[in-house]
N, C-alpha and C positions, 0 to 999 in steps of 0.2 A: 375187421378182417377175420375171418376164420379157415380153423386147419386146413379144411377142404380147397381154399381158393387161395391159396398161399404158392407159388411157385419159386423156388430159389434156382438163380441163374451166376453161374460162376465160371471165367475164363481164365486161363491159364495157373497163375498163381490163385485166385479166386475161389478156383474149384475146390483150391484143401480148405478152406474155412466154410464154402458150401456143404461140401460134402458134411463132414464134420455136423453143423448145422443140423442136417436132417436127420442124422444119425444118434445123436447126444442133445439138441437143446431139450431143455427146463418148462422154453415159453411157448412154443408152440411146436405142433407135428406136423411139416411139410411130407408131402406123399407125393412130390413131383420136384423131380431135379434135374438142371437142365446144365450138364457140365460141357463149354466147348473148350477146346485147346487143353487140356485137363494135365496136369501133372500129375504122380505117381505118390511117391515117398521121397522125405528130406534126402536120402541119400541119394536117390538117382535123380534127382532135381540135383544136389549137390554136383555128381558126377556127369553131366550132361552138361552142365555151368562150366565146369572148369575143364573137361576132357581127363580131371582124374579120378584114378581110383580113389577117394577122400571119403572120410564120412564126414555129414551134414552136422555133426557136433564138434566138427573143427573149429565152427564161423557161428552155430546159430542152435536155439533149445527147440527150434520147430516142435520135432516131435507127432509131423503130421504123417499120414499112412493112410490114403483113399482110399486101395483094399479094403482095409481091418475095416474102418467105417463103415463101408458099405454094406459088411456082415450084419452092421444094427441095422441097415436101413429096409424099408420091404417095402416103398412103393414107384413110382414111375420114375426111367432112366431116360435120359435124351443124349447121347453121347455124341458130339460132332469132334471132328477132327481130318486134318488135309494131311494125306501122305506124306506132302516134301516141307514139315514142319520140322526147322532145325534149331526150335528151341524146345521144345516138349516135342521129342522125338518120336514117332508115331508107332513104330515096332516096341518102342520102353512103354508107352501110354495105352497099346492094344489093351494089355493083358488087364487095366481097369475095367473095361469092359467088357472083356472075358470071363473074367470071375466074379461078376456081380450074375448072381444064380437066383433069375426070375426071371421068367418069361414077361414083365412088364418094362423092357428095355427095349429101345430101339437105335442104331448106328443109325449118323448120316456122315459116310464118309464121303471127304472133298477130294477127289483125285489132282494131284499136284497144289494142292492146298496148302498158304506156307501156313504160318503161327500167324499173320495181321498184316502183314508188312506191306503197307501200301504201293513201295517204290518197285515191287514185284508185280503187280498188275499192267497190264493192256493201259494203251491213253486211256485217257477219262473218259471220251467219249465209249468206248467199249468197255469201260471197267461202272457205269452205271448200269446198262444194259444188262452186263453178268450179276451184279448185286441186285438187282430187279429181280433176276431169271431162279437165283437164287432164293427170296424174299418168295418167292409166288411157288417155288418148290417145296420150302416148309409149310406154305401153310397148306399146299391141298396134302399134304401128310397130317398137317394134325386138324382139318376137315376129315379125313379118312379115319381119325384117331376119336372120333367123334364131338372135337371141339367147336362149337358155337359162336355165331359170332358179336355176341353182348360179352361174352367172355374173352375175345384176343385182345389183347397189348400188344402194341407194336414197341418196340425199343430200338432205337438207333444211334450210334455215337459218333462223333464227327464224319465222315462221309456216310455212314452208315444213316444219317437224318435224311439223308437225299432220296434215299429209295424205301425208306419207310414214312417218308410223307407223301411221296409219289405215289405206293400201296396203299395208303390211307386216301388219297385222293379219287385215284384210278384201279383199281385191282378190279378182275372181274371172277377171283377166287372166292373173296369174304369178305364181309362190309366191315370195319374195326370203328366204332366212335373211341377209340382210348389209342395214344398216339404219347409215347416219353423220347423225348429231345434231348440227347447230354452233346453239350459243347460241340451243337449244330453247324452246318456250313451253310451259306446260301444259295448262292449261284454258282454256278461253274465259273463266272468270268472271274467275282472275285475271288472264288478258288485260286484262280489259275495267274 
């Protein structure tokens, strides 16, 4: 694998070791980061946690700061994140992508979008259709971003395999032969 084709994808807590990552490693230079749900700083992760004023060094040596990082960092930002997110608060998490100062950043915000929370969606049957609708609105953005498609991965995590094998199967955006499964669901009945 090389630098060029390396993309680091980091969600919620994730995002400060990604960040980080592209910012400071040793082993390789990623040039493209894709933080959804994204946290800030130990402290306001801390005070978001608890509803106090606290600093992050009451409980833990974190010591992370997505900001700061992203000062070393200079190449591609994908910033997603849903307004009505009440764990990575979205007005405390804007200003990540506010102050990463490069015109190779791009917002996909999710209007009413919480942090993941499945028991906040639409039945199932309406809550695949939106993860489809969703799935087929990133890629013709990064079709538009000039991504290829020998180059897309699809990645899906438990409900999230349903519409990214279903993309894989049927999309009429981009053809993907590379398709990652973590802790797949099957069918909807045994879903359900």
């Amino acid at each position: 694998l090389s630098d060029d084709r390396l993309v680091l994808y980091g969600h919620s807590l994730g995002t400060m070791p990604g960040a980080h990552t592209v910012a400071y490693s040793q082993v390789m230079s990623s040039k493209k980061l894709i933080l959804e749900a994204p946290q800030t700083i130990d402290d306001v992760l801390m005070q978001d946690a608890t509803g106090l004023s606290l600093p992050a060094s009451m409980v833990t040596d974190f010591g992370y700061d997505i900001p700061e990082a992203l000062n070393n960092y200079h190449g591609h930002l994908l910033w997603i994140h849903g307004t009505a997110d009440d764990v990575a608060s979205y007005p405390n998490m804007l200003h990540v992508y506010e102050n990463y100062d490069n015109p190779l950043k791009e917002a996909f915000i999710i209007p009413d979008g919480s942090h993941a929370a499945v028991e906040e969606v639409p039945p199932f049957s309406e809550d695949i259709n939106t993860m489809q609708a969703d799935v087929e609105t990133c890629m013709n953005w990064l079709k538009e971003q000039g991504l290829s498609d020998d180059r897309l991965v699809l990645y899906g995590h438990s409900l999230g395999t349903m519409p990214g094998a279903h993309t894989v199967a049927y999309s009429q955006v981009m053809s993907s032969k590379k398709l990652i499964l973590e802790a797949p669901q099957t069918i909807d009945d045994v879903l359900m």
